[in-house]
KOLSENU-829081 format. One line per 2 residues: number of its first residue (from 1); their letters; for each residue x, y, z of N, C-alpha, C. Coordinates in steps of 0.02 Angstrom, whole numbers, always signed. Each point is the difference from the previous one (the first is absolute). Layout:
N
NUM = a = X,Y,Z,X,Y,Z,X,Y,Z | ...;
***
This chain:
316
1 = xx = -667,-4680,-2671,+55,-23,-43,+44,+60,-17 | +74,-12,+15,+47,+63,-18,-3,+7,-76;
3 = xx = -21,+65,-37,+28,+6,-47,+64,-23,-42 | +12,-32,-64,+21,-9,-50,+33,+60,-54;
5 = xx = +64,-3,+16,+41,+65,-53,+29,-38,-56 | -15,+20,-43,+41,-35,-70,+89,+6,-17;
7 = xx = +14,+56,+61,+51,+27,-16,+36,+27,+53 | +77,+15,+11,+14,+15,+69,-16,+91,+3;
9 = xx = -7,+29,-40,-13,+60,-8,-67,+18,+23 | -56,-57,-32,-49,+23,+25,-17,-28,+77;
11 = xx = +36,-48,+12,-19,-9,+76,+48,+74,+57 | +36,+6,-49,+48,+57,+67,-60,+65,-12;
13 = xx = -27,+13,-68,-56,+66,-6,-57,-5,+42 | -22,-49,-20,-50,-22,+14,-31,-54,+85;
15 = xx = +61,-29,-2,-17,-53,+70,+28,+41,+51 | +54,+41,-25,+27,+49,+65,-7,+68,-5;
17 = xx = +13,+28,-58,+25,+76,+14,-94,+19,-5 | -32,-24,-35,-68,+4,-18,-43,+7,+63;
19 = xx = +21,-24,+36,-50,-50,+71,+10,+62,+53 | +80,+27,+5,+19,+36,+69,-3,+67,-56;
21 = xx = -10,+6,-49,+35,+94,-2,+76,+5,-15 | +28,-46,-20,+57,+15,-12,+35,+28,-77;
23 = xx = +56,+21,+7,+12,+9,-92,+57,-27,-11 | +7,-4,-66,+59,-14,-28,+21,-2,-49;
25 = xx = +61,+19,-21,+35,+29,-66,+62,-56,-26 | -11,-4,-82,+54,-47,-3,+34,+43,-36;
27 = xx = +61,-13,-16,+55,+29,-38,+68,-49,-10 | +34,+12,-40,+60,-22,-4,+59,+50,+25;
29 = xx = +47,-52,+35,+69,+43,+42,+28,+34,-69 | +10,+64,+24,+49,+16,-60,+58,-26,-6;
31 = xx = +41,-20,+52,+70,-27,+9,+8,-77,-18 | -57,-33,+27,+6,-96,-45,-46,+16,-22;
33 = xx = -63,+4,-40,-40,-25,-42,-66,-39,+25 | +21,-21,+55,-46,-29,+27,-78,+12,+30;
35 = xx = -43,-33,-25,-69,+42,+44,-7,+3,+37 | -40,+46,+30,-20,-8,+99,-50,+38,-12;
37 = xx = -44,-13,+82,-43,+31,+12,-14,+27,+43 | -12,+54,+36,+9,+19,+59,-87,+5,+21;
39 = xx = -13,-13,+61,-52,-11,+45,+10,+51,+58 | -57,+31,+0,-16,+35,+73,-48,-3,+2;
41 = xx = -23,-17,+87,-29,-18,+34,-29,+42,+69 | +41,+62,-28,-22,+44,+43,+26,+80,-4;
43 = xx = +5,+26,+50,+46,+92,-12,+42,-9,+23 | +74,+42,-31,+64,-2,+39,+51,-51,-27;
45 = xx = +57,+26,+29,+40,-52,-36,+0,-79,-10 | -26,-13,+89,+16,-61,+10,-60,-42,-7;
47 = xx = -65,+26,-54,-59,-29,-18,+28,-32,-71 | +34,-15,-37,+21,-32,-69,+58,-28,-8;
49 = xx = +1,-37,-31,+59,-38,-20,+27,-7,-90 | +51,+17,-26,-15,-46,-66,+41,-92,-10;
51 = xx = -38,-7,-43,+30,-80,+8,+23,+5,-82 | +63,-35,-13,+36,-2,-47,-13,-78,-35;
53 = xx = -20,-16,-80,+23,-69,-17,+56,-2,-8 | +9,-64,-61,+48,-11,-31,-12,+4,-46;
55 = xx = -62,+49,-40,-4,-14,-72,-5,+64,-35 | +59,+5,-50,+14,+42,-21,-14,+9,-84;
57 = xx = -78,-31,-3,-25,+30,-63,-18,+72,-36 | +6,-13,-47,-16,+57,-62,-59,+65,+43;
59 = xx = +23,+34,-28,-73,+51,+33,-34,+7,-64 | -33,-52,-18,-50,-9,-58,-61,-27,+38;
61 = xx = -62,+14,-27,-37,-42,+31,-9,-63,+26 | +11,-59,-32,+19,-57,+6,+50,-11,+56;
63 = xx = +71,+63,-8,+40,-3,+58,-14,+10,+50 | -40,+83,-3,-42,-1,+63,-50,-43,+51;
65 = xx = -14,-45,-46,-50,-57,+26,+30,-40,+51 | +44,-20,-29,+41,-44,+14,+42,+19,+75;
67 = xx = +42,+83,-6,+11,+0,+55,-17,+50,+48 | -69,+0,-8,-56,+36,+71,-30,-74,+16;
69 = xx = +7,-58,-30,-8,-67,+27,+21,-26,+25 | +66,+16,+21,+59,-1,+24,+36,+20,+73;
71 = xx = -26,+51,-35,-3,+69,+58,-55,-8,+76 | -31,-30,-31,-72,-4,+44,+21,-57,+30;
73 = xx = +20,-72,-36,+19,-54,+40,+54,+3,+39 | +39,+39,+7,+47,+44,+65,-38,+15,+50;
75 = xx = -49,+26,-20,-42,+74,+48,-33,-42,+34 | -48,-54,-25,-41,-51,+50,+46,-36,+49;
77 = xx = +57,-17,-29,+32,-20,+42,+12,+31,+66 | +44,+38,-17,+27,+52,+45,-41,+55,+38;
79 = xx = -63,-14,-27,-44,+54,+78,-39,-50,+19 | +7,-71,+17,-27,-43,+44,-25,+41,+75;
81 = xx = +75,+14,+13,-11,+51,+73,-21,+52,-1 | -23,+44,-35,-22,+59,-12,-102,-28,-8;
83 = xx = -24,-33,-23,-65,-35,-28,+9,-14,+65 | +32,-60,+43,-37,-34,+43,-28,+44,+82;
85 = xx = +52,+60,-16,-12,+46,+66,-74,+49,-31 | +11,+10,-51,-65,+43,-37,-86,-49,+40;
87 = xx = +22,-64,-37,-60,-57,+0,-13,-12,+73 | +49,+6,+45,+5,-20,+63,-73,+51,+49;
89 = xx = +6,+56,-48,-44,+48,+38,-66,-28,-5 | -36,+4,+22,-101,-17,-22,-22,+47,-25;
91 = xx = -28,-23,-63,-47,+64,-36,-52,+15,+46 | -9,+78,-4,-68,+10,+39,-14,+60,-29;
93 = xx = -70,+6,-16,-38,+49,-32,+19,+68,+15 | -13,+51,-44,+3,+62,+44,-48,+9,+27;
95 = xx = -70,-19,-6,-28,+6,+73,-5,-35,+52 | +31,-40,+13,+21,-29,+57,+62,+43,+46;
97 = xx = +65,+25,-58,+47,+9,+13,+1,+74,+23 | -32,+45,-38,-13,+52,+9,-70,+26,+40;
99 = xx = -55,-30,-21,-51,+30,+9,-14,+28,+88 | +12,-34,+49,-22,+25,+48,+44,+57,+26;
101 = xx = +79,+10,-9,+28,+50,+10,-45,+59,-36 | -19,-15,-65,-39,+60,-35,-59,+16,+43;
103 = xx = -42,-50,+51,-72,+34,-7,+33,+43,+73 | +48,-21,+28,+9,+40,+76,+29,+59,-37;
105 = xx = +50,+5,-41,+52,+72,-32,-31,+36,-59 | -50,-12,-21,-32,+39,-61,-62,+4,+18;
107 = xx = +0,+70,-2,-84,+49,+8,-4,+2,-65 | -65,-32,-36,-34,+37,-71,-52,+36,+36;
109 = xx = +22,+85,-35,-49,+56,+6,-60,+16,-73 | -41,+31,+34,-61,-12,-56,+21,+66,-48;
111 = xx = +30,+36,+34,+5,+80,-75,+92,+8,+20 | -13,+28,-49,+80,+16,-27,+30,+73,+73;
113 = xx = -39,+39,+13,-5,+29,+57,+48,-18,+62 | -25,-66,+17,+16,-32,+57,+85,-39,-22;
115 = xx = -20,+5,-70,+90,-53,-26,+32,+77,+19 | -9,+47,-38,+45,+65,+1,+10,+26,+84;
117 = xx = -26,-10,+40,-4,+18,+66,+56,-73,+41 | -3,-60,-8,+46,-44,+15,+55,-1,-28;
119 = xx = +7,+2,-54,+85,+9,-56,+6,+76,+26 | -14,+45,+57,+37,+64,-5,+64,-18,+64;
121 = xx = -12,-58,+30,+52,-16,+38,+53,-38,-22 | +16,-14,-59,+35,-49,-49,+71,+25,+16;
123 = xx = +54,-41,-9,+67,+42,-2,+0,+7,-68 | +19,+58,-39,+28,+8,-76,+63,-41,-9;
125 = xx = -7,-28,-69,-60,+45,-57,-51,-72,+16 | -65,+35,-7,-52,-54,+18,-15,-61,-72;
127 = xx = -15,-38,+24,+7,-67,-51,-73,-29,+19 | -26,+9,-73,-85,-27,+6,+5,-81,-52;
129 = xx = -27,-44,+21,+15,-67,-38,-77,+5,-29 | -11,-1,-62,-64,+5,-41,-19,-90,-46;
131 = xx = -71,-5,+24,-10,-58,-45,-51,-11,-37 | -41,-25,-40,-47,+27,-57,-57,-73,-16;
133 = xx = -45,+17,+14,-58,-60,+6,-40,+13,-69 | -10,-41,-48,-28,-5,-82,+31,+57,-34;
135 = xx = +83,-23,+2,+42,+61,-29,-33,-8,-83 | -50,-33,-44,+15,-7,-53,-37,+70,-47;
137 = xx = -27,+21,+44,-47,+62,-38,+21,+39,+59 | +9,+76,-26,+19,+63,+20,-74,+43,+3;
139 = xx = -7,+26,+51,+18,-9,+69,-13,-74,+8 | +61,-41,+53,-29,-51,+24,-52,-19,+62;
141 = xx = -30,-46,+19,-29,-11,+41,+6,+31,+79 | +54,-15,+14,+30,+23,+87,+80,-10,-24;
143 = xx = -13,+63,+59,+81,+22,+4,+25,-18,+79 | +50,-5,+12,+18,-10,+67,+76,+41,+14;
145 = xx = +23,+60,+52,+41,+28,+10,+45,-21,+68 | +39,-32,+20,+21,-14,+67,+81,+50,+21;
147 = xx = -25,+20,+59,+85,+23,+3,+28,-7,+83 | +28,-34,+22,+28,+36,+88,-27,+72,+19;
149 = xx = -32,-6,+66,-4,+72,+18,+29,+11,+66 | +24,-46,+11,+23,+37,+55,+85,-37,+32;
151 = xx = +48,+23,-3,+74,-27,-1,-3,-17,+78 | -41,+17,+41,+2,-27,+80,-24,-72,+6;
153 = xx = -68,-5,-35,-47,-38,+17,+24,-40,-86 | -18,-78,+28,+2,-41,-69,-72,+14,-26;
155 = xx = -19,+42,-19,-46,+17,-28,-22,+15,-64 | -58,+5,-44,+3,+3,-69,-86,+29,-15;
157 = xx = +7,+40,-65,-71,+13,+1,-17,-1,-85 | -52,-39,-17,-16,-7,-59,-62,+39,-6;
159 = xx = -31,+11,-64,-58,+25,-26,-2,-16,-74 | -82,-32,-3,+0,-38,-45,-68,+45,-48;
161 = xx = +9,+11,-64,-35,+46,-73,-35,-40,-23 | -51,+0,-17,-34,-6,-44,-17,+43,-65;
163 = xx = +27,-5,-49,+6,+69,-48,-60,+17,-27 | -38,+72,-13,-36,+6,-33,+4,-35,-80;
165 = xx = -86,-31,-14,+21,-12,-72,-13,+67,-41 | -34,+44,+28,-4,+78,-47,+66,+34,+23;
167 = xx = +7,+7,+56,+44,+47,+18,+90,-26,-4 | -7,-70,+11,+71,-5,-18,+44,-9,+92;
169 = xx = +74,+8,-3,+1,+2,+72,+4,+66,+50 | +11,-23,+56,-19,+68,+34,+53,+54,-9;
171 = xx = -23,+55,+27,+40,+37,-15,+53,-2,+68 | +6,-31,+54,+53,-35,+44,+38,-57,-21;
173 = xx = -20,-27,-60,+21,-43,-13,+35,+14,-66 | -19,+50,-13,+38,+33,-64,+52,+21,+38;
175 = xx = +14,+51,+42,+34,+28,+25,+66,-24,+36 | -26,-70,+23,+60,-51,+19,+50,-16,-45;
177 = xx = -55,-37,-66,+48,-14,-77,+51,+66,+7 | -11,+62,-10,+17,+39,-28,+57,+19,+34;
179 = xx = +22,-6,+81,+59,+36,+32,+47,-64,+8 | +62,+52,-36,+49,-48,-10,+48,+24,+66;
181 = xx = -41,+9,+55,+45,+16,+62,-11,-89,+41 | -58,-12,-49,-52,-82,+48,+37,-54,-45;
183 = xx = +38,-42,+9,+3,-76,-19,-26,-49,-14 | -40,-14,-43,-69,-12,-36,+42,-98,-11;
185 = xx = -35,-39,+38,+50,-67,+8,-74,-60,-17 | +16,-11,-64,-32,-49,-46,+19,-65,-7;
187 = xx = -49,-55,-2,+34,-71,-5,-33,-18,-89 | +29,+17,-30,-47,+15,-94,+29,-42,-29;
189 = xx = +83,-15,-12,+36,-44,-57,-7,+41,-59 | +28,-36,-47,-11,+33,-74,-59,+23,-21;
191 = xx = -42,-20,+8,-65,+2,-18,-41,+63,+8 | +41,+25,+49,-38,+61,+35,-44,+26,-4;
193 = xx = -62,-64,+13,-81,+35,+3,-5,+32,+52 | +30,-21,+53,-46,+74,+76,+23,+60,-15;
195 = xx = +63,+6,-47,+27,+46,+7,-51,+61,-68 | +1,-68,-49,-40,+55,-46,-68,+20,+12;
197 = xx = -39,-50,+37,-63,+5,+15,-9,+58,+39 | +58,+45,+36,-15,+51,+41,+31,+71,-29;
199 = xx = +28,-30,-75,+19,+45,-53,+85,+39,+38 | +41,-77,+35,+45,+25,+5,+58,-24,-38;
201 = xx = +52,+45,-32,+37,-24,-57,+46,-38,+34 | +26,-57,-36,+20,-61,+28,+79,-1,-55;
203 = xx = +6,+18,-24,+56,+9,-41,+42,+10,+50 | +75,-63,-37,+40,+25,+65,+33,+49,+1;
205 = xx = +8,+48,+65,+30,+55,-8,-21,+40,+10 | -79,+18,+5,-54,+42,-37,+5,+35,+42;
207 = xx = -8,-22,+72,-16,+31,+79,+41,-34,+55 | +51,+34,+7,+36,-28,+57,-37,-16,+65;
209 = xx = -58,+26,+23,-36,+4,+32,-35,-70,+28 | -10,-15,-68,-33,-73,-12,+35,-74,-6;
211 = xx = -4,-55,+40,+38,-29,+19,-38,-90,-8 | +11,-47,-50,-28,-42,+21,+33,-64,+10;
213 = xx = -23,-48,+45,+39,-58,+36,+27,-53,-37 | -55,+11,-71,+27,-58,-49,+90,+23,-43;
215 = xx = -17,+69,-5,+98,+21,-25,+35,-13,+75 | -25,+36,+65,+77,+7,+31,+6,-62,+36;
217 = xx = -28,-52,-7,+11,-74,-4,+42,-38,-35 | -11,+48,-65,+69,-37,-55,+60,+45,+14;
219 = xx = -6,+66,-1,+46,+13,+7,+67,-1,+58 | -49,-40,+55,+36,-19,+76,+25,-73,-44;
221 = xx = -41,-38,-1,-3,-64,-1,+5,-56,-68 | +0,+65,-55,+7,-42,-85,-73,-14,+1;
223 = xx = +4,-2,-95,-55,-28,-37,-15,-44,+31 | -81,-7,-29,-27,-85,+5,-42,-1,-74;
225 = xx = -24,-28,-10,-20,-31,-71,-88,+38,+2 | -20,-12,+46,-70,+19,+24,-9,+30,+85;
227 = xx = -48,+46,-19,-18,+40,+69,+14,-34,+51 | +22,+23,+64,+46,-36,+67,-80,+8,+26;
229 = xx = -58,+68,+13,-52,-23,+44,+23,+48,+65 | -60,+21,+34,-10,+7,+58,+42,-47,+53;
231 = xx = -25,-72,-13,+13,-29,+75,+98,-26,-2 | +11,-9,-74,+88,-11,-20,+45,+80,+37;
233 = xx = -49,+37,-31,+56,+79,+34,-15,-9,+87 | -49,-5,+21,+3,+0,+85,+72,-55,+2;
235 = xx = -16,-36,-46,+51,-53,+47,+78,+8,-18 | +10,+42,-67,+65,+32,+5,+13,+72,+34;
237 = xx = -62,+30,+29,+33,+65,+47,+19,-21,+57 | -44,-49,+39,-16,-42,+43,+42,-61,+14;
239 = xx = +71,-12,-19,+12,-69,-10,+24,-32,+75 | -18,+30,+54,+9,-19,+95,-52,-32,-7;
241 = xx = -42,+23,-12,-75,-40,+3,+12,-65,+32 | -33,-46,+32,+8,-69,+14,-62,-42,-60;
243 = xx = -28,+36,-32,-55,-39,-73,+27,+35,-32 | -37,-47,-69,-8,+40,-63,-53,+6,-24;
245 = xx = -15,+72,+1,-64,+22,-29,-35,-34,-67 | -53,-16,-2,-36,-9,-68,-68,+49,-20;
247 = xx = -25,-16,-29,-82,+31,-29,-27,-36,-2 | -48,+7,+47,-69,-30,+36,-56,-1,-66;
249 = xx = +2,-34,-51,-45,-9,-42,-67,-11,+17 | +9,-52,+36,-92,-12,+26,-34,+36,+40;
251 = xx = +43,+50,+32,-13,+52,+61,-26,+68,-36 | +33,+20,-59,-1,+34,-41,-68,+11,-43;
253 = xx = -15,-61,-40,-68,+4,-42,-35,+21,+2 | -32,+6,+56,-74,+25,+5,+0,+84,-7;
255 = xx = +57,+32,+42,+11,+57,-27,+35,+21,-59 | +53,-23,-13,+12,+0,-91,-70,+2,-41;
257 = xx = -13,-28,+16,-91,-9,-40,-16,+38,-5 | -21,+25,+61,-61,+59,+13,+50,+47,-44;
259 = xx = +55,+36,-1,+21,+43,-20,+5,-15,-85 | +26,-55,-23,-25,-13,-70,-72,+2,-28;
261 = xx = -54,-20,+58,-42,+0,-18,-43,+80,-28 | +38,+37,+35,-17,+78,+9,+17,+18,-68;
263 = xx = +87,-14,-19,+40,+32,-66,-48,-39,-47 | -22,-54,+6,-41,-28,-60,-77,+33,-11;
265 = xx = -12,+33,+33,-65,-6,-3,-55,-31,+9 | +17,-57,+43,-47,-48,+41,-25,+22,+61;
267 = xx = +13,+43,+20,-34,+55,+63,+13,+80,+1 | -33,+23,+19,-7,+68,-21,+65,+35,+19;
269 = xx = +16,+54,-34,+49,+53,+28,+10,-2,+68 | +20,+30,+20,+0,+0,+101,-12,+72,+10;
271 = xx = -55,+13,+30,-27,+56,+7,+77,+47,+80 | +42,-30,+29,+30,+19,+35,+26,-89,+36;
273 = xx = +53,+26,+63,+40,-60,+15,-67,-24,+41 | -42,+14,+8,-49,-9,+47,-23,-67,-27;
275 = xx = +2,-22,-58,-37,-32,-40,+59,-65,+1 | +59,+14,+18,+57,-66,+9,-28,-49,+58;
277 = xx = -6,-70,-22,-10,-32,+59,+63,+10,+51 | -28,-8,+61,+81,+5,+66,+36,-44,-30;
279 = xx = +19,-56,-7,+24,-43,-22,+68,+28,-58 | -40,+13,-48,+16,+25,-60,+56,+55,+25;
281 = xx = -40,+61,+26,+31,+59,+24,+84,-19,+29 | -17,-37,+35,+74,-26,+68,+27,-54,-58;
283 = xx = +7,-31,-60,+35,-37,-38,+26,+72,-40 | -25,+32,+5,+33,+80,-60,+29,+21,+37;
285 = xx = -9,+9,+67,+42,+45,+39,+90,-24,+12 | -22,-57,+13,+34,-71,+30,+57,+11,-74;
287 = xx = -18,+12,-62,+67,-20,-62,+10,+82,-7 | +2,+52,+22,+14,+62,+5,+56,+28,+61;
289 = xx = -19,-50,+36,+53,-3,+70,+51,-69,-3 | -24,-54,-34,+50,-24,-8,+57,+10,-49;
291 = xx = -33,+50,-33,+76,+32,-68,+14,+35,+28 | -28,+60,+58,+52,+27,+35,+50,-26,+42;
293 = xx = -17,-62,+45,+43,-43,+37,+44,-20,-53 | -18,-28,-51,+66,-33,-53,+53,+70,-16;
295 = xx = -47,+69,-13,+56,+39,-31,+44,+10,+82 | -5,+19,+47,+23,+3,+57,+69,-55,-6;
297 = xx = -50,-56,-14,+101,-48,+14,+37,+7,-52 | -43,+12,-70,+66,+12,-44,+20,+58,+14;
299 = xx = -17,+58,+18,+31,+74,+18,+62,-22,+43 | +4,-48,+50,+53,-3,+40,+67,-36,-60;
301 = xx = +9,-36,-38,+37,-20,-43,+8,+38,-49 | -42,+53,-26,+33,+42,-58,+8,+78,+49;
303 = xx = -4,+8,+60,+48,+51,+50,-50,+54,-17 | -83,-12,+5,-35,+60,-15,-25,+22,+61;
305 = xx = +6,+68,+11,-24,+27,+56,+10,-32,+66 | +38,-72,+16,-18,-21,+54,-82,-35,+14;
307 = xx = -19,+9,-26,-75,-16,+10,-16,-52,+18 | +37,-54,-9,-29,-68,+11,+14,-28,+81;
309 = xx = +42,+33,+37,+16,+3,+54,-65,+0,+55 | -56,+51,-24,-52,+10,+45,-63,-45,-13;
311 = xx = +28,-33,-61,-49,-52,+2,+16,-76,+20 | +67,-18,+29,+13,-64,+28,-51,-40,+38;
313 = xx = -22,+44,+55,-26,-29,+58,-69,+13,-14 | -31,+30,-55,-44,+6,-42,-40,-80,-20;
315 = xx = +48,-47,-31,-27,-57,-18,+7,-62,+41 | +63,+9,+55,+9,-32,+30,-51,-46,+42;
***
């Protein structure tokens, strides 16, 4: 049964902009008075539109009600064609969508050794995509580091931490945090547990160095009300794609688990990655390389480094 909106506002938040990742801002024209709202749907100019009412209420609350209600019943209207080419695509998981390109293009190496010996072929400045397994206690559970190593070969090499609980993280893994020559590329949102869990300051501004998918998503693409997600940013770096990515919930669990089960204390510490089921291991690896693939396509729309170029034929 399709969901039920009480309101045209909440079906444009919620039934659309909610569903794909999209944002949108209302305001009144300074020149008529009138509300609008503008919608994007993607990066670049020709990803948004604004749609104008006719209602040119009070900017009081009540007014405001009235015309972002307004505003929105424009907007449903008028991206009929924009929704039906979106919807037209088939959702398909990221591991469906991604996963087998990953198991042929990503080597996970067992020591940090073997990452530092593959990233020495990187073109600069090298860009490591980091992701964080029972970010809720410091040190967290597993760490995961992914970066391109090699600009010939579609190639990629991850290595996956298990942090000491006495010792804390490694001292390679300290050392990564620490050089702001490395592009440290996080999928965190506001919230920024991976980021704190590895005691990296998340304040914006803090470290140019540090880069995560949930800001330069808005800042390509506008606010959204709530976190866009892993599988929403693939599909705005990504928007050639012939699907649209989702999150494999049921695919997911069993390792989500195990790794909650660890931060909770329902199974022991992890004496090393040795102790990750395979399974487990290749679902950590798998969201460490796919934030690098996402930062890759947004790099090509905000004109960074070129980078996203060498990863086309990458996902293809």
């Amino acid at each position: 049964m399709a969901p039920s909106f009480t309101s045209p506002k909440q079906a444009l938040e919620q039934g659309v902009c909610g569903q794909h990742g999209w944002s949108s801002r209302y305001f009144r024209d300074p020149a008529t008075g009138r509300w609008c709202v503008e919608v994007r749907w993607g990066v670049g100019p020709d990803a948004g539109r604004v749609f104008a009412s006719e209602d040119a209420s009070e900017d009081t609350k009540p007014g405001a009600k009235r015309g972002h209600a307004a505003a929105a019943t424009v907007a449903l209207a008028g991206l009929a064609d924009v929704l039906a080419v979106a919807n037209a695509k088939p959702a398909v998981t990221i591991e469906a969508a991604f996963g087998p390109r990953f198991d042929a293009t990503c080597r996970v190496v067992p020591t940090w050794s073997a990452f530092w010996a593959l990233c020495a072929s990187a073109a600069p400045p090298p860009v490591v995509a980091i992701d964080v397994e029972g970010n809720l206690r410091a040190p967290p559970v597993l760490v995961q580091a992914c970066a391109w190593c090699d600009a010939g070969e579609d190639l990629s090499v991850c290595v996956l931490e298990a942090p000491s609980a006495t010792d804390g993280l490694s001292e390679d893994l300290r050392r990564l945090l620490a050089d702001d020559r490395v592009v440290k590329v996080f999928c965190d949102g506001s919230g920024g547990a991976d980021k704190r869990s590895l005691g990296v300051d998340s304040r914006e501004g803090a470290r140019s160095s540090v880069v995560d998918l949930e800001v330069l998503a808005t800042e390509l693409a506008g606010a959204t009300g709530v976190k866009r997600g892993l599988a929403r940013i693939l599909n705005l770096a990504w928007p050639e794609r012939a699907f649209r990515a989702t999150k494999d919930a049921k695919g997911d669990v069993s390792s989500v688990k195990f790794f909650a089960d660890v931060e909770q204390g329902k199974r022991p510490r992890l004496g090393g990655v040795r102790d990750v089921p395979r399974s487990a291991a290749r679902y950590a690896a798998m969201d460490a390389w796919c934030t690098l693939v996402a930062y890759r396509g947004l790099a090509r729309f905000a004109g960074r480094e070129g980078s996203g170029r060498r990863c086309e034929r990458s996902i293809a």
